[in-house]
MARBABA-652006 format. One record per residue (C-alpha): x, y, z; residue number from 1. Coordinates in nm, 4 decimals, m for minus. Last residue first. Layout:
<atoms>
ATOM        X        Y        Z   i
ATOM        X        Y        Z NUM
...
</atoms>
This chain:
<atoms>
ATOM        X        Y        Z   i
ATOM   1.7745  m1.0314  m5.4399 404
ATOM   1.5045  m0.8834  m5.2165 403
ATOM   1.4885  m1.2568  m5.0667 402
ATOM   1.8432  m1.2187  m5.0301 401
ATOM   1.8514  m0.9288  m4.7844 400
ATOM   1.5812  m1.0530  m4.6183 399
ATOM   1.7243  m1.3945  m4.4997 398
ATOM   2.0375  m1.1737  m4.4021 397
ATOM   1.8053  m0.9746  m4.1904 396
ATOM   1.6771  m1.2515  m4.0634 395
ATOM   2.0025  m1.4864  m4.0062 394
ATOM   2.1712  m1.1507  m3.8182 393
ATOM   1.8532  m1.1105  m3.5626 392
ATOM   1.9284  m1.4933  m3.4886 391
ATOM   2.2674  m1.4189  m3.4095 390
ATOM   2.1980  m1.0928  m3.2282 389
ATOM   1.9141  m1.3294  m3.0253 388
ATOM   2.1980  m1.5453  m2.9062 387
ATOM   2.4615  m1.2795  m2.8417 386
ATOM   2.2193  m1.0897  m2.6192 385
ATOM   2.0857  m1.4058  m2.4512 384
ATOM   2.4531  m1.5565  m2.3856 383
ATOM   2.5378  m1.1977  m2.2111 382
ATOM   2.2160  m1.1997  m2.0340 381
ATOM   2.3165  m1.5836  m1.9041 380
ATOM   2.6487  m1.4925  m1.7767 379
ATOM   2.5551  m1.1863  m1.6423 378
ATOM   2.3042  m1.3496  m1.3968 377
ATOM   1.9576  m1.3575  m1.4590 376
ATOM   1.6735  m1.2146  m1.2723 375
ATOM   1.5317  m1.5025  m1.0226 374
ATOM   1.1748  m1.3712  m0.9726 373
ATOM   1.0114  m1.6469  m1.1132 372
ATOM   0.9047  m1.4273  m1.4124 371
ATOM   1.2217  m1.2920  m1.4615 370
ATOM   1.3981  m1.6556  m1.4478 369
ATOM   1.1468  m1.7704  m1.7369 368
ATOM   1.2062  m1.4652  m1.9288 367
ATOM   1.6160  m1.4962  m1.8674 366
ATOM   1.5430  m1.8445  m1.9848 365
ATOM   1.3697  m1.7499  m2.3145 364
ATOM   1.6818  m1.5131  m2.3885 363
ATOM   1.8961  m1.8326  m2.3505 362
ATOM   1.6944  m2.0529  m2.5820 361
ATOM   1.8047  m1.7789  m2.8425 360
ATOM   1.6671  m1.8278  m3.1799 359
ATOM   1.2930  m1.8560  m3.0920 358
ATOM   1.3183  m1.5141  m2.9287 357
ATOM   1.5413  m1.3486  m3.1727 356
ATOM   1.2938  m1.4584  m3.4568 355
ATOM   1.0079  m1.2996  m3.3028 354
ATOM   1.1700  m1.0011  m3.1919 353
ATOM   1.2257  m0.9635  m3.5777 352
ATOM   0.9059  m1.0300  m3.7118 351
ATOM   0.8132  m0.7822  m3.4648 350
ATOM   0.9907  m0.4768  m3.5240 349
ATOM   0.6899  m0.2776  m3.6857 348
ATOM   0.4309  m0.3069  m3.3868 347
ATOM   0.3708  m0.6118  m3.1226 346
ATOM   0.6539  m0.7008  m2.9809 345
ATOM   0.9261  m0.4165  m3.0829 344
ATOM   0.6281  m0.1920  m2.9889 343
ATOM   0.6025  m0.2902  m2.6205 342
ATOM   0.9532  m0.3078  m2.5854 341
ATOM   0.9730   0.0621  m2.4025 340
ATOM   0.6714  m0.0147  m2.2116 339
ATOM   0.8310  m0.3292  m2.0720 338
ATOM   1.1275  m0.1707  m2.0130 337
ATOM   0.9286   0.0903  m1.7895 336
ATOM   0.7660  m0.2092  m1.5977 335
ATOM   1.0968  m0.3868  m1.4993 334
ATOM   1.2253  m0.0337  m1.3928 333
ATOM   0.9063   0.0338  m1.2023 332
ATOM   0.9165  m0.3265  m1.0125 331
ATOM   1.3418  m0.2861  m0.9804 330
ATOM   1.2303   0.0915  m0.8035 329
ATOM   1.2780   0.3723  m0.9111 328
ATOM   1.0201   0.4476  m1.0710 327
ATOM   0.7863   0.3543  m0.8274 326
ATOM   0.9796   0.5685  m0.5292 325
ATOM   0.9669   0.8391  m0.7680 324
ATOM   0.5768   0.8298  m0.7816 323
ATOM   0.5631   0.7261  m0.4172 322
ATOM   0.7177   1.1159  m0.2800 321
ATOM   0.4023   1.3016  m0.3495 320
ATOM   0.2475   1.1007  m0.0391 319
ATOM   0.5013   1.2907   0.1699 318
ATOM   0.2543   1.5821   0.3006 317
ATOM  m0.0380   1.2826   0.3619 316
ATOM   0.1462   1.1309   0.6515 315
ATOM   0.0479   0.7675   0.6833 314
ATOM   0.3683   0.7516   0.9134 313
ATOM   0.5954   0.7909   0.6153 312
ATOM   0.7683   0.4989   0.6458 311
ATOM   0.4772   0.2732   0.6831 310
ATOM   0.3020   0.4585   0.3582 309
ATOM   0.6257   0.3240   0.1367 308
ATOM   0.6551  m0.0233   0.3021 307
ATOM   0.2778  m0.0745   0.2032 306
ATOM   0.3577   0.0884  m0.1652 305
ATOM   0.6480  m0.1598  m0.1831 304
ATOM   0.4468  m0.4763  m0.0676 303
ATOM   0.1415  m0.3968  m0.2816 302
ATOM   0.3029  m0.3189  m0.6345 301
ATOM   0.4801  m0.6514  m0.5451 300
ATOM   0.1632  m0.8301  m0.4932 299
ATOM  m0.0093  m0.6991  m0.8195 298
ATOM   0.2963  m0.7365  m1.0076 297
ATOM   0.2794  m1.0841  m0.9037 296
ATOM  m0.1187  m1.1089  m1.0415 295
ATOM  m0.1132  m0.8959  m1.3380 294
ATOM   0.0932  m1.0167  m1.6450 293
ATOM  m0.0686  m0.8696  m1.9191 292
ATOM   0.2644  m1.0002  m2.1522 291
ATOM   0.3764  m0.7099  m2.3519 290
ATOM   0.1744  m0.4538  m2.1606 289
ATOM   0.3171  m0.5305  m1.7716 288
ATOM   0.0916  m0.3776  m1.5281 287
ATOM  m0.0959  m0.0239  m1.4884 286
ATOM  m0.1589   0.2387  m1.1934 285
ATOM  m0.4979   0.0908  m1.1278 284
ATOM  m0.3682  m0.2284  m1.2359 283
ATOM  m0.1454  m0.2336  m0.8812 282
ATOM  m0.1281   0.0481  m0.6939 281
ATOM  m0.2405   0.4130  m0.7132 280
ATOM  m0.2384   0.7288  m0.4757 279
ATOM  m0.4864   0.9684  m0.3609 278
ATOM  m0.4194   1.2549  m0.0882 277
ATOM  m0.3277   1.5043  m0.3541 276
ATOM  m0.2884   1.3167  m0.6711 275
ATOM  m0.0482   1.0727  m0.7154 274
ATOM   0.0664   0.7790  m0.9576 273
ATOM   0.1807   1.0045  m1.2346 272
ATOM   0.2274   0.9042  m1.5813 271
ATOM   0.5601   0.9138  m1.7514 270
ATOM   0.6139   0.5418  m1.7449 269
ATOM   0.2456   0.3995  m1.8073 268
ATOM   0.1644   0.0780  m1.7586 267
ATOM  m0.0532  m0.1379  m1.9520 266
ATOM  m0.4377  m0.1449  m1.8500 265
ATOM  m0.6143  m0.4983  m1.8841 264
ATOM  m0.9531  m0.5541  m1.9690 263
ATOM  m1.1877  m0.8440  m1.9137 262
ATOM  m1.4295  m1.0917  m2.1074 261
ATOM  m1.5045  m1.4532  m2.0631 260
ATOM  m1.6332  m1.6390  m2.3797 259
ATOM  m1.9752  m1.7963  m2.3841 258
ATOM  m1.9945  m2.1542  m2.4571 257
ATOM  m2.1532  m2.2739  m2.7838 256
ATOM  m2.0620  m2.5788  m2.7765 255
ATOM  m1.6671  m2.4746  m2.7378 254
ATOM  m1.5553  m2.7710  m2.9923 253
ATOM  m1.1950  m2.8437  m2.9752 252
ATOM  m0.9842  m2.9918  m3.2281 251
ATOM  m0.6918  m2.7671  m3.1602 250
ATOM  m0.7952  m2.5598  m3.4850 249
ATOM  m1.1730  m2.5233  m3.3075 248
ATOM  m0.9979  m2.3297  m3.0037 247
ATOM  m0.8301  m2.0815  m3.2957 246
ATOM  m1.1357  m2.0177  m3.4890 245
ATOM  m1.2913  m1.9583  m3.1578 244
ATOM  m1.0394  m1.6855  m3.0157 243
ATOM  m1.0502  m1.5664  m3.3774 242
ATOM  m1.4157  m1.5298  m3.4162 241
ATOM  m1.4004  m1.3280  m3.0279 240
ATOM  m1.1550  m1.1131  m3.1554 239
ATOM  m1.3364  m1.0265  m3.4777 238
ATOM  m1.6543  m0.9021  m3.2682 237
ATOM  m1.4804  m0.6332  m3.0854 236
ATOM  m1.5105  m0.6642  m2.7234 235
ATOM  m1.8484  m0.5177  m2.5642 234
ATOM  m1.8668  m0.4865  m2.2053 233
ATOM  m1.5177  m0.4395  m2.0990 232
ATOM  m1.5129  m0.0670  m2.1415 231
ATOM  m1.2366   0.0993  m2.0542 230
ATOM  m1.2219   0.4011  m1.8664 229
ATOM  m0.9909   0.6664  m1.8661 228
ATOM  m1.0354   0.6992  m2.2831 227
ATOM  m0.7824   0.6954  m2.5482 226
ATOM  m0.6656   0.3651  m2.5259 225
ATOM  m0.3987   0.2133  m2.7826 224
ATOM  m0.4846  m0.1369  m2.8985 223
ATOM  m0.3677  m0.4872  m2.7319 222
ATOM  m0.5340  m0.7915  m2.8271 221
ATOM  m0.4544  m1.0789  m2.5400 220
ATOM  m0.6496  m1.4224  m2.6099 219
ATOM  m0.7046  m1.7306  m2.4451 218
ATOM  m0.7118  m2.0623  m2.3702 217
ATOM  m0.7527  m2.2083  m2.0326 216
ATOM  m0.7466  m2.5944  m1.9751 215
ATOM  m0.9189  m2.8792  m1.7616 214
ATOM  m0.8147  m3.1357  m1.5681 213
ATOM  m1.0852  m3.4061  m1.4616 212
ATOM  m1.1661  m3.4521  m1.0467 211
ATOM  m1.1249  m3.1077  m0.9470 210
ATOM  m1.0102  m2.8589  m1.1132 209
ATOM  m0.6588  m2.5661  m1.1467 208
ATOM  m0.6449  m2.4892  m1.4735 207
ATOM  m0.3354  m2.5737  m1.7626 206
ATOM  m0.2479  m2.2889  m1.9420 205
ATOM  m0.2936  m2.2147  m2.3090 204
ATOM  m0.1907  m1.8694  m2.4483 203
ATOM  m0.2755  m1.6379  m2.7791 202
ATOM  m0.1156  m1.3715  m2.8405 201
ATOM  m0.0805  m0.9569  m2.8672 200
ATOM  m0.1495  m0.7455  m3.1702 199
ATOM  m0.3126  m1.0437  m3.3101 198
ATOM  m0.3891  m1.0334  m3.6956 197
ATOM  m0.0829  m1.1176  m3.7208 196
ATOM  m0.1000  m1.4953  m3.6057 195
ATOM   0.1832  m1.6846  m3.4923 194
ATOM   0.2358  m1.5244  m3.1152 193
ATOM   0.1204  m1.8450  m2.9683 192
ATOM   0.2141  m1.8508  m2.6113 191
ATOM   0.2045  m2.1705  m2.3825 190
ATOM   0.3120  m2.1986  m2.0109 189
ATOM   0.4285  m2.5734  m1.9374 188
ATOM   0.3117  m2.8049  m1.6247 187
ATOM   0.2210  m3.0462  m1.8260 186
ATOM   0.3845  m3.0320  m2.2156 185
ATOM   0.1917  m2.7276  m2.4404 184
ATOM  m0.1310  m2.8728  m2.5537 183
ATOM  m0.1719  m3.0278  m2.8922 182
ATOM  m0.3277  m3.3192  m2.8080 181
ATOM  m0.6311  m3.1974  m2.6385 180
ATOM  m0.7525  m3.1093  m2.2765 179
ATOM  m1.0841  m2.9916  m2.1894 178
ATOM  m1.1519  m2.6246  m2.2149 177
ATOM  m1.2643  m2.3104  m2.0053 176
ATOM  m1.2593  m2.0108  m2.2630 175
ATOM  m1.0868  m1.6841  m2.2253 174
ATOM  m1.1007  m1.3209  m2.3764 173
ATOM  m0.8770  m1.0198  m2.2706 172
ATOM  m0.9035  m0.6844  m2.4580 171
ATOM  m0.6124  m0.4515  m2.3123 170
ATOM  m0.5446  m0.1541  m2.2590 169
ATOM  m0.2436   0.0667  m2.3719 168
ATOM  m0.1278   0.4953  m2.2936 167
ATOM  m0.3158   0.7932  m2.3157 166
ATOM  m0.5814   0.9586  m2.1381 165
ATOM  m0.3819   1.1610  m1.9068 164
ATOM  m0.4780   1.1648  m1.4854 163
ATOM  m0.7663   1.3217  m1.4189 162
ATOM  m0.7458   1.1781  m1.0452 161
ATOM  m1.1367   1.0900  m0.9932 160
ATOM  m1.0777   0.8357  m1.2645 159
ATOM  m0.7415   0.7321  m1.0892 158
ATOM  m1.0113   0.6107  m0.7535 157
ATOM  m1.2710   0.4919  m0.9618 156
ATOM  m1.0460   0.2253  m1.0729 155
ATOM  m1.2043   0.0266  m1.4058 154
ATOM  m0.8535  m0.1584  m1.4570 153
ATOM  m0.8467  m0.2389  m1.0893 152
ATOM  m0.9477  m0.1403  m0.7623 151
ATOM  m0.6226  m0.0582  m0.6097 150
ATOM  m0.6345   0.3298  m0.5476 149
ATOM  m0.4794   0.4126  m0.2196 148
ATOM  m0.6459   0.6812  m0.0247 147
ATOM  m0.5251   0.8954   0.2594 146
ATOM  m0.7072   1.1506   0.4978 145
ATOM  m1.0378   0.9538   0.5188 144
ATOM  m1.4208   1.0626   0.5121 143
ATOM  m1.6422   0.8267   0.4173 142
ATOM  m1.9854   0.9205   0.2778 141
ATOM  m2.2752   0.6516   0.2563 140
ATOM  m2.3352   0.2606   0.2660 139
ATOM  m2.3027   0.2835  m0.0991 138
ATOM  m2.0042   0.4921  m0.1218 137
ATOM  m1.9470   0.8626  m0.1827 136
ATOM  m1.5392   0.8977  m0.0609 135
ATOM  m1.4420   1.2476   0.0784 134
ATOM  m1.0698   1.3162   0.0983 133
ATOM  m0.9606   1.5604   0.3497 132
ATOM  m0.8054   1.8694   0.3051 131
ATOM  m1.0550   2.1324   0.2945 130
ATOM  m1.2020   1.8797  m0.0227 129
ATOM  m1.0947   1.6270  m0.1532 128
ATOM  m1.3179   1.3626  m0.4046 127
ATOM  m1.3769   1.0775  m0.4751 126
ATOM  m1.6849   0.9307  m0.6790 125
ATOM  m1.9135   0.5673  m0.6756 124
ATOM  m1.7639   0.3783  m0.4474 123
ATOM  m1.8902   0.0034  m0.4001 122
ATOM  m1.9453  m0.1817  m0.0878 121
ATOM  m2.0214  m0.5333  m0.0730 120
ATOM  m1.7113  m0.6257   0.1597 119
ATOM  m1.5886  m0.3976   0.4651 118
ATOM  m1.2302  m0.5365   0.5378 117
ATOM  m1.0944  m0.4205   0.8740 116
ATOM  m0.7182  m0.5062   0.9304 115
ATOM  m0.6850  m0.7594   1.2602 114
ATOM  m0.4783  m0.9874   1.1448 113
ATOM  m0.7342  m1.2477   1.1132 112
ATOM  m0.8670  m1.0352   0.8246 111
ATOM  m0.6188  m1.0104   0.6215 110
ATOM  m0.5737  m1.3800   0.6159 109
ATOM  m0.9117  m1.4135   0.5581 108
ATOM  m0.8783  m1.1502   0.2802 107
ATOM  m0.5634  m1.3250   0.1402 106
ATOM  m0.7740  m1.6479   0.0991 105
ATOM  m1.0649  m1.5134  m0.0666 104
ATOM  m0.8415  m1.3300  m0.3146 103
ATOM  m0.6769  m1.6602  m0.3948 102
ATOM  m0.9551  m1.8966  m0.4375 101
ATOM  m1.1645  m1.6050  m0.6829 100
ATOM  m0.8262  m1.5737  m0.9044  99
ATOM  m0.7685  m1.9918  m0.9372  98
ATOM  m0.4235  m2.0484  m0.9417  97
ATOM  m0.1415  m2.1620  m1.2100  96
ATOM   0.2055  m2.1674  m0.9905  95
ATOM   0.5161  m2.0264  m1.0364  94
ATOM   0.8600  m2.0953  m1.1597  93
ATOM   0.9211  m2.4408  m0.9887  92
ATOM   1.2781  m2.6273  m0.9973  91
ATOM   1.3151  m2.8646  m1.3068  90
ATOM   1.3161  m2.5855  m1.5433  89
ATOM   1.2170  m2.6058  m1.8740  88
ATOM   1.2327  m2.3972  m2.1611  87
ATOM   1.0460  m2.4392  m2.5205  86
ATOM   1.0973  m2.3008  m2.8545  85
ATOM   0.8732  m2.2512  m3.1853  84
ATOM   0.9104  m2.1617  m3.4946  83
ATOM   0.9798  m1.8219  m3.7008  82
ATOM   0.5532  m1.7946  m3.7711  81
ATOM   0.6034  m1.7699  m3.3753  80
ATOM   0.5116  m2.0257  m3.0688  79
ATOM   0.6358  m1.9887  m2.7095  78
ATOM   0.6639  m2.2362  m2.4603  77
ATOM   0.7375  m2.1545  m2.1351  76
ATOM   0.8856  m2.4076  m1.8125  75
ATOM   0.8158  m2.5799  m1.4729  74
ATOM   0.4502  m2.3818  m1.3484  73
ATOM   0.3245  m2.5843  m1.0324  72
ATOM  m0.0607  m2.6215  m1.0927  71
ATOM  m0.3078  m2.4748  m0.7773  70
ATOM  m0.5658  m2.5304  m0.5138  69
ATOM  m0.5101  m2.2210  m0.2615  68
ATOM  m0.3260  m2.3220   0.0325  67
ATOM  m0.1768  m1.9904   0.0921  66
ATOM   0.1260  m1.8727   0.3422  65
ATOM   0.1849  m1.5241   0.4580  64
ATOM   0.4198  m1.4551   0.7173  63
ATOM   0.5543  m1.0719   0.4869  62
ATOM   0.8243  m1.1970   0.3382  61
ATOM   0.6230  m1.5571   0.2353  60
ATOM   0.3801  m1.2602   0.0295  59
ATOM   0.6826  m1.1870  m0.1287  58
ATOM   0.7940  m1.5114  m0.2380  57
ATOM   0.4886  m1.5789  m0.3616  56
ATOM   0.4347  m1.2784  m0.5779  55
ATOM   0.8544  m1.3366  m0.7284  54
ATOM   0.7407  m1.7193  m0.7693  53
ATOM   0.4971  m1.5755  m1.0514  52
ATOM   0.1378  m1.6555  m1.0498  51
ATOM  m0.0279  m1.7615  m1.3990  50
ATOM  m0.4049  m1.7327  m1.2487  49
ATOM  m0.5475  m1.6955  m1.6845  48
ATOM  m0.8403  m1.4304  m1.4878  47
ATOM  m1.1953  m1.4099  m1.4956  46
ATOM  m1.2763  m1.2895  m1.1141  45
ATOM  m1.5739  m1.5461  m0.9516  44
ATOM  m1.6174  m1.4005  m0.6393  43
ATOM  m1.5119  m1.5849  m0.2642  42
ATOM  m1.5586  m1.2872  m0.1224  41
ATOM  m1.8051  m1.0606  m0.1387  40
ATOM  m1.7926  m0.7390  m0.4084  39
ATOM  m1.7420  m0.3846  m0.3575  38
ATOM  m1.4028  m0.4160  m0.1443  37
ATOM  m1.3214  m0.1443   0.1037  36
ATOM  m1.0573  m0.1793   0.3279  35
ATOM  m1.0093   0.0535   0.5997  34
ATOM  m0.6543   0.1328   0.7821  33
ATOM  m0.6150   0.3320   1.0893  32
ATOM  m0.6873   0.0490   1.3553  31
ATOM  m0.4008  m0.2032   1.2262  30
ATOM  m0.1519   0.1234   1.2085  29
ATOM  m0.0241   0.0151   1.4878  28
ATOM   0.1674  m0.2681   1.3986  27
ATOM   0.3575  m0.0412   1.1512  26
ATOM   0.6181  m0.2608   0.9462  25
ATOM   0.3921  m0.5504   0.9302  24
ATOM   0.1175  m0.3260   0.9706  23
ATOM   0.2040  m0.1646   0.6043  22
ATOM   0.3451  m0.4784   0.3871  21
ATOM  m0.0461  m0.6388   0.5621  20
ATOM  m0.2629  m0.3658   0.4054  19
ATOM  m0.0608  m0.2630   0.1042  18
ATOM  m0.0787  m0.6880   0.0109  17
ATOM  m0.4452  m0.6625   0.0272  16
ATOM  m0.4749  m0.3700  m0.1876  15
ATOM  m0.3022  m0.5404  m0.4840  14
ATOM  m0.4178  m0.8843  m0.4677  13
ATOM  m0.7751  m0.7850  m0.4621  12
ATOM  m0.9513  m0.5782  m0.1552  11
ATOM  m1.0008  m0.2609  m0.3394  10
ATOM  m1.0575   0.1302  m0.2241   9
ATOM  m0.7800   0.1321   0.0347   8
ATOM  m0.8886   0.3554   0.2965   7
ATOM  m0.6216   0.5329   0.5317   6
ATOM  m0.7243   0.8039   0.8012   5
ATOM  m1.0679   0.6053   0.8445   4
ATOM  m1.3884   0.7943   0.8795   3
ATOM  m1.7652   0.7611   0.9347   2
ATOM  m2.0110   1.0324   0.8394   1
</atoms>
């Protein structure tokens, strides 16, 4: 039986960035840490790549540096049945990256620090027993006294937790296009919350290529999950005719190409993120529901949880301790907000948040600024309150004499 007294079950952007916040702060702890990543890298990993400054930035904090191909992100647009606004920013926001180019890069980077990555190994249960955590892999059992859950909406690691059922996924589809006419500005972020029968949106980002640019559109349907795992395999039907009703409406003809399919699991406030000896990061644990942003949060989940572990020595008696540390924490408090908003998005109070978004320039700003990782002044929340009040008034006073 071979053994490790940390294993991080998932060598994405979330269990990478544990690895390297923790021996940056614990050089020694090089030698006590496994990763364990089912796949080989470079692997293809379906995925919009809309990269935040705020996951740059802290992967810069901790020396790292990647040269990944990629599209400098300068503004948002955002389309309603209100209208439709756009912000841009001169400096950058973020970058659009390519999923399978990143990953592959932070392993090597991992790895030339010394942290041992074992790739093409898959866990299939966890388990503690006499006070050890038992891991039943495919190049046999592992035997570790800490475990960090970071592999992903499908984690094996918070199935083998029994953690509550309920909460949000996410049905994610996405075509590769060629460009068209009615593309959001270069550079731009585009979100098309215009049709209802969406409990989510619809987005177009530019896509990292080679010799002729090419485009991602997608779609984000949100429905309340019930069950610890969710199935990818089969999206309902009327999501992929609307993905394709939309792509032909931009004068673009898919030829019959298959749509990409993942999941996405929204945080969950009042859930725990330990168990015993197991912990969660990243989409195991859950990412922002209103806009499925995975990547930064991903990063940042990473760097705090790393931090976290180096403080306590890897000791498994203050592993209880991360849950409150998430919460509160400017990642958890971001992510709780999001929860709360979730239905004001997508549920009864949209046509409202609609209209307060496309009213206030401001309040798409602050967005813009969040997503960089600049979080706005009180100047600018103040103009984005009194902005989207303004344009909450016009609607309800639209209302009101409509009824009349």
């Amino acid at each position: 039986m071979n053994s490790a007294e940390l294993v991080i079950v998932g060598a994405g952007p979330a269990g990478i960035s544990t690895a390297l916040a923790i021996i940056a702060a614990m050089p020694e702890a090089r030698d006590k840490i496994l990763l364990l990543e089912k796949h080989f890298h470079p692997r293809d990993k379906p995925c919009a790549g809309a990269l935040g400054a705020r996951g740059t930035n802290i992967l810069q904090k901790l020396g790292v540096h990647t040269s990944t191909r990629a599209i400098p992100i300068h503004g948002f647009q955002v389309t309603t049945t209100a209208g439709t606004s756009l912000f841009h920013s001169p400096e950058t926001l973020g970058r659009v990256i390519l999923r399978g180019e990143l990953d592959a890069e932070l392993a090597d980077i991992a790895r030339q620090r010394g942290i041992p990555l074992a790739q093409g190994v898959s866990v299939s249960s966890v388990r503690e027993q006499a006070g050890r955590v038992l891991l039943e892999t495919s190049a046999g059992v592992l035997d570790s006294s800490l475990v960090v859950g970071a592999d992903g909406v499908g984690s094996v690691v918070r199935r083998s937790m029994d953690l509550p059922k309920a909460g949000f996924k996410a049905q994610v589809l996405e075509l590769t296009t060629a460009p068209c006419q009615r593309d959001p500005p270069p550079g731009v972020l585009g979100f098309d919350l215009s049709d209802r029968r969406i409990p989510g949106y619809l987005w177009n980002f530019p896509r990292p290529a080679g010799r002729y640019p090419l485009r991602t559109i997608g779609l984000y349907s949100l429905s309340p999950s019930t069950s610890g795992f969710l199935d990818i395999r089969k999206p309902p039907g009327h999501l992929i005719r609307l993905l394709r009703e939309h792509v032909e409406s931009q004068g673009i003809k898919p030829h019959g190409q298959q749509a990409l399919r993942f999941a996405e699991r929204g945080y969950n406030h009042v859930s725990s993120q330990v168990v015993g000896r197991r912990m969660l990061v990243g989409e195991a644990a859950g990412i922002d529901p209103i806009s499925g942003e995975g990547i930064a949060h991903a990063i940042e989940f990473g760097a705090l949880a790393g931090r976290f572990l180096a403080k306590t020595g890897l000791d498994p008696a203050q592993l209880p301790a991360w849950t409150k540390v998430l919460r509160r924490s400017r990642l958890g408090m971001d992510l709780f907000l999001c929860q709360s908003l979730l239905r004001a998005f997508y549920g009864g109070g949209r046509e409202r948040t609609e209209a307060m978004m496309i009213g206030s320039r401001s309040l798409l700003k602050a967005v813009s600024l969040r997503f960089a990782g600049r979080y706005p002044g009180p100047l600018l929340l103040l103009q984005a309150i009194l902005g989207s009040a303004l344009a909450a008034a016009r609607i309800s006073k639209n209302s009101t004499r409509t009824r009349h």
